[in-house]
C-alpha positions as MATLAB code, in Angstrom:
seq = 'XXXXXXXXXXXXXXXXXXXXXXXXXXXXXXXXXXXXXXXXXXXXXXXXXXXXXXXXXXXXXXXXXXXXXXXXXXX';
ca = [
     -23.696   41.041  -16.202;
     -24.576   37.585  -17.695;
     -22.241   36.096  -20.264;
     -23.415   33.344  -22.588;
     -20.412   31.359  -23.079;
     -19.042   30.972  -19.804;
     -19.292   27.872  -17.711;
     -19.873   28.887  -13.233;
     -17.422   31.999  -14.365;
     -14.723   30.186  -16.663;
     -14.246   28.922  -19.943;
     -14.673   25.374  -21.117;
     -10.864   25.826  -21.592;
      -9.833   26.122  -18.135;
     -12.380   23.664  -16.692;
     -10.741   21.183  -18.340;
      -7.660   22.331  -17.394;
      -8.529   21.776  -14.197;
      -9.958   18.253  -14.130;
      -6.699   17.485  -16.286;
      -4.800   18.452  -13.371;
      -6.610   16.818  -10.609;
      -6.342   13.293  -12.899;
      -2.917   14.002  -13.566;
      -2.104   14.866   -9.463;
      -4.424   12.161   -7.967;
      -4.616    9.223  -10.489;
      -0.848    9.079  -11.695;
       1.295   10.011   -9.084;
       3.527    7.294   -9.518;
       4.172    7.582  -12.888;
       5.224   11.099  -13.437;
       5.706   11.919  -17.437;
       9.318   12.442  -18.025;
      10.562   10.695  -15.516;
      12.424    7.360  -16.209;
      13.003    4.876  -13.497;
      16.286    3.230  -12.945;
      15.973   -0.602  -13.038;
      18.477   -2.677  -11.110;
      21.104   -4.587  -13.729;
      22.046   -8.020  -12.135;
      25.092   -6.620  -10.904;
      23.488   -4.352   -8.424;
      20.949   -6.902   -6.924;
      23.887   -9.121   -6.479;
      25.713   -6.009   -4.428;
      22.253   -5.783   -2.791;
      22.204   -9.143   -1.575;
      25.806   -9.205   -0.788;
      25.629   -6.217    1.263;
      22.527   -7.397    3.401;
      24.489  -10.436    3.852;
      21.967  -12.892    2.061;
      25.290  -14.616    0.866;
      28.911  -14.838    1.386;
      31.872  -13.462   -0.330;
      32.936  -16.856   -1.952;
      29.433  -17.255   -3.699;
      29.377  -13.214   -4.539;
      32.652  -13.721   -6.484;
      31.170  -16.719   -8.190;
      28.353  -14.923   -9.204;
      29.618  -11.642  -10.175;
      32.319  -13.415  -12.868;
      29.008  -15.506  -14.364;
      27.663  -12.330  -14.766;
      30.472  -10.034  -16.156;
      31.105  -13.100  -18.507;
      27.326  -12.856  -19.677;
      28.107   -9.718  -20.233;
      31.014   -9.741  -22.589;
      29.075  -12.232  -24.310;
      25.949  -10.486  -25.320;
      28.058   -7.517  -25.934;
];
């Protein structure tokens, strides 16, 4: 049987369905909707750093009380 309104054996609806899927899979699959990315406060790049050893504990002190005082300031 040949039906008039069908497109290759589905509706319009469902082809673009389908291409909505494919641009959604292949073109954004770094940004997903929904899902929220953590960004690093200074405090944690400053544990980074300390941790890989990119500077020592005298300067990671200095650092992290310039930063909690920033802190209390803009709070």
């Amino acid at each position: 049987m040949f039906y008039y309104n069908n497109f290759w054996g589905m509706d319009f609806i469902w082809w673009f369905v389908w291409i909505m899927m494919l641009i959604w899979i292949f073109a954004l699959p770094y940004d997903i909707p929904g899902q929220r990315n953590k960004k690093n406060s200074p405090l944690d790049t400053l544990q980074q750093r300390f941790a890989a050893g990119e500077i020592g504990p005298d300067e990671y002190q200095e650092r992290k009380k310039i930063i909690e005082i920033d802190y209390i300031q803009r709070s």
